[in-house]
N, C-alpha and C positions, 0 to 999 in steps of 0.2 A: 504494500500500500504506500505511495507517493505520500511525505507528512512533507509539510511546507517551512522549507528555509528562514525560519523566521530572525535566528540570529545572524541571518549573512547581515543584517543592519547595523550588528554591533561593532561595527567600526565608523568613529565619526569620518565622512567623507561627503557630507550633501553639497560641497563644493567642486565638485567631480561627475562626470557622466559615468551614467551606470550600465551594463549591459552584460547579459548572459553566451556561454558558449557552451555549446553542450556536444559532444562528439562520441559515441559510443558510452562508455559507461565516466567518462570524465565531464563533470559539468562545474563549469567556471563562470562564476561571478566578479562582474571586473568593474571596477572604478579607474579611470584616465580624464586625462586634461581633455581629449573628445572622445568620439565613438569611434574603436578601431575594430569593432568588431568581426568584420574580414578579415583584416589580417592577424587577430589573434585567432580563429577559426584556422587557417593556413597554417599557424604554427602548431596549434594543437595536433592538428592531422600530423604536420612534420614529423613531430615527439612520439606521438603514441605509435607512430610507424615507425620509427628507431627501432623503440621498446619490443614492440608487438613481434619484428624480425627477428632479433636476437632471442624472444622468447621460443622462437618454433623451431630454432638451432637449439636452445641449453633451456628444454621444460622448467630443468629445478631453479633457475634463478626466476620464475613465478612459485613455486611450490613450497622453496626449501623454509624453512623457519627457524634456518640457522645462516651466518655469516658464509659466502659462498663466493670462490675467487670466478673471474671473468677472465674471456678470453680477450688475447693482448688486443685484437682488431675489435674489441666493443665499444661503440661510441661513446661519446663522451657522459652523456646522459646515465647510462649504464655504467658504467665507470664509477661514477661520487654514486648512483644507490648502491652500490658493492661498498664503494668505501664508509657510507653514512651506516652501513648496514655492521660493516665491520666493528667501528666504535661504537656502536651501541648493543651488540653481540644479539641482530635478529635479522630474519631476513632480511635480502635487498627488497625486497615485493614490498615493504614494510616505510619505503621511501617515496612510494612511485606518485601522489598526488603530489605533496611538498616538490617534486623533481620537475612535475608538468608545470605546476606555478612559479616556478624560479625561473625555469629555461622558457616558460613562453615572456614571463614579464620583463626578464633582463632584453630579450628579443623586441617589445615591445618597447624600451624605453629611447629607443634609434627615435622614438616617434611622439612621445609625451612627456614632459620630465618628472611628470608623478605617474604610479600607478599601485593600485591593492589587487591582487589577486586573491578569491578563496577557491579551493577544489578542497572538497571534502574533511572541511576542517582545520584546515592548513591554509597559513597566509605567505603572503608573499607583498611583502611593503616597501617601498620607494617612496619618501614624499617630502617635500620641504617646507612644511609645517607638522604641530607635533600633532598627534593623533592617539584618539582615547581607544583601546580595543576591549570588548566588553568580554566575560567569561560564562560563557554557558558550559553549565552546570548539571542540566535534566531537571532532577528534582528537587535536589538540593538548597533549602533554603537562599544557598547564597546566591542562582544564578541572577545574573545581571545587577545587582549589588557591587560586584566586586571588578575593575577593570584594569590595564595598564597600559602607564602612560610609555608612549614611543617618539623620541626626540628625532629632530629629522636628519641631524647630526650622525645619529646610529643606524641609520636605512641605508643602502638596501638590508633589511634582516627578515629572517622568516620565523614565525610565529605558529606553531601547531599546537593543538587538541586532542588526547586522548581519549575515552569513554571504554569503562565497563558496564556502564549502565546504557546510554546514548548510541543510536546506530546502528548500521550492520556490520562494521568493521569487525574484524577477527579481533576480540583480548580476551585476556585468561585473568584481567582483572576486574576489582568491581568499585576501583575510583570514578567519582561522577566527574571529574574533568583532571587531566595532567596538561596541562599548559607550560609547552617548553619555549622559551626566547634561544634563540642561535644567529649564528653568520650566514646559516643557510636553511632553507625553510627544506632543504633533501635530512638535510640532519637533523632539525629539529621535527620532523615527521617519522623519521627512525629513532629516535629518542625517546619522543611520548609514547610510543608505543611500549617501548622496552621499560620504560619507568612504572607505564598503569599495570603490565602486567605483572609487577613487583607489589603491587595493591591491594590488599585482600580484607584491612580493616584499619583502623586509625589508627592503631599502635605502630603499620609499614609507613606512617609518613615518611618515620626517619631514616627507615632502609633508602626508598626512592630518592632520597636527598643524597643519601651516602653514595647511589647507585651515581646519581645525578654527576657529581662529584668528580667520577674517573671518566668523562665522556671530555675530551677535549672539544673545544669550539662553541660548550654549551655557555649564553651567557647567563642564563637565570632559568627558576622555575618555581611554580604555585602547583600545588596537589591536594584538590578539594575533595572529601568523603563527606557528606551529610553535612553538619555545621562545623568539621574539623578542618584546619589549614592548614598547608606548611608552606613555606615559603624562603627559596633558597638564590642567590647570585645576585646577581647588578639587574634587579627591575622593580620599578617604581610602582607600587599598588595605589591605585586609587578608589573612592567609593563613586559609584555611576547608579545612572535611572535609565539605562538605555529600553 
């Protein structure tokens, strides 16, 4: 059953044109200086036909659910989910939204000098003003209460989402949101992942922090269960009404 996006909102950007791209199972919500929506359609296609190729040569870098080397001719894209996959010790498959929103929006920026990308929970930020990103949550008391602030100074950075509760994404946890901040929205999409599934009740916040911890490139992270918080790195918590 299709439930509606309602927190793609939660990033202040009403100064920005808004438009969708949806291409097989990847759907991109995009904020830019205009509507590029052709050409992020183009790019999309590009990316997920990289991916899609290499995946019909080597099944298990869609399958495996563990770290998994690539072959030396795999594109580049395929390349950093191996490596984001690596440091954060789970599959590459585990990167591949975060991977499509960085490489279509760094692609993207030849042509707007801001842009937000979400695919499926995962951001991808460019912007020269600062911007509020709100935290959903599911049920959890705190969602959209709690937000964080992003200076434009520290963009491009990508911002992902985890859920044990929220989604259909594959986790083995049952954190109602891991919100990782990184250099790269491929790593910080492999991160969250590997952090919620270290989540199984309040008492693991401090595991996932510790987890958090040995992941180079991570800059920060919040790990919400119910009304419990942790709150670990260089990020600015704010309270929001989004």
């Amino acid at each position: 059953m299709y439930q509606p996006r309602t927190y793609r909102e939660w990033v202040e950007s009403k100064d920005l044109v808004a438009f969708n791209v949806i291409v097989k199972e990847s759907d991109l919500y995009i904020r830019a200086a205009t509507n590029l929506k052709r050409k992020a359609e183009r790019l999309v296609i590009k990316y997920r036909t990289q991916v899609e190729k290499y995946v019909e040569r080597h099944p298990d870098f869609l399958t495996t659910l563990e770290p998994v080397p690539v072959a030396p001719d795999a594109p580049r894209i395929v390349r950093l989910m191996a490596e984001a996959g690596e440091k954060a010790r789970v599959g590459p498959w585990s990167a591949v939204a975060g991977a499509i929103a960085e490489f279509v929006g760094n692609d993207l920026l030849a042509f707007t000098p801001e842009v937000i990308i979400e695919n499926g929970g995962d951001i991808f930020i460019k912007s020269l003003k600062k911007r509020v990103v709100g935290i959903y949550a599911g049920k959890s008391p705190l969602t959209g209460k709690l937000g964080i602030e992003i200076e434009p100074e520290a963009t491009p950075i990508g911002i992902s989402t985890s859920s044990g509760t929220v989604g259909h994404s594959l986790s083995f946890g049952k954190a109602d949101a891991v919100t990782v901040v990184a250099n790269s929205a491929i790593l910080s999409d492999a991160a969250a992942t590997a952090i919620c599934n270290l989540i199984q009740q309040p008492d693991d916040i401090a595991r996932g922090i510790e987890f958090a911890k040995g992941i180079a490139g991570l800059k920060g992270i919040i790990i919400i269960i119910g009304d419990n918080v942790g709150v670990w790195g260089d990020v600015k918590i704010c309270q929001t009404a989004v």
